[in-house]
C-alpha positions as CSV (number, residue, x, y, z in Angstrom):
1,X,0.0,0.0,0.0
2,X,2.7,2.4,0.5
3,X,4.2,1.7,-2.8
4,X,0.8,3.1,-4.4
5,X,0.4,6.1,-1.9
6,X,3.9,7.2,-3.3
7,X,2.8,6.7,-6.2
8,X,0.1,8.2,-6.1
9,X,1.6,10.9,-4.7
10,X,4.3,11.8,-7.1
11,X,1.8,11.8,-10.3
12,X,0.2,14.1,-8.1
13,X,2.8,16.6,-7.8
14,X,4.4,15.6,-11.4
15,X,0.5,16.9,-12.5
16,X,0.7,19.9,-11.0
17,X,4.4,20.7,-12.3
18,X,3.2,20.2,-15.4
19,X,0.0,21.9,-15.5
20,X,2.2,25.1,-14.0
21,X,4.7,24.8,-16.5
22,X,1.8,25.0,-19.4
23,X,0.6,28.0,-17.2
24,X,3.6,29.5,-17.9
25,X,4.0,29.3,-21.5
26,X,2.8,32.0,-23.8
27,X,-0.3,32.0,-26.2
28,X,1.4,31.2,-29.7
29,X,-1.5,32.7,-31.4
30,X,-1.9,30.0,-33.9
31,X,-5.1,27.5,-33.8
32,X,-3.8,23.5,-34.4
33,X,-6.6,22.5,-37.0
34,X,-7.2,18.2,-37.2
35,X,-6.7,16.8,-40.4
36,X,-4.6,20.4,-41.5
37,X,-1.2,20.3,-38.7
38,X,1.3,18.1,-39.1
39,X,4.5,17.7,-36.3
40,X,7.5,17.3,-38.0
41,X,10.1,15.8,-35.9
42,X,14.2,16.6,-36.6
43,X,17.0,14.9,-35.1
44,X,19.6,18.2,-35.2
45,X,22.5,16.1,-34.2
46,X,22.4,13.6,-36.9
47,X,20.6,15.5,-39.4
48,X,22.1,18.6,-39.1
49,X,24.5,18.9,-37.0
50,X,27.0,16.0,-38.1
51,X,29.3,16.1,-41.2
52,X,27.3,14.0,-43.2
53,X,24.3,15.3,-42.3
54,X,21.6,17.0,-44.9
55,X,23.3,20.8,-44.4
């Protein structure tokens, strides 16, 4: 039981860390449409960053 209460307890505070951190972000002004956004993810250290890389 103790194992869950700590558990418990550290999503708790891990929840509230994050939801602070959002807090603290700015608006970006910009509207994420479904079906119109796409996330395009970059590894800059092998990509772009290395001697063979794209750049």
């Amino acid at each position: 039981m103790k194992t869950i209460a700590k558990t418990v307890s550290a999503v708790a505070l891990l929840t509230t860390a994050i939801s602070t951190a959002l807090a603290a972000l700015p608006d970006p002004g910009m509207q994420v449409e479904n079906g119109r956004t796409a996330l395009v993810v970059t590894d800059p250290q092998n990509d772009f960053l290395s001697p063979k890389g794209v750049t």
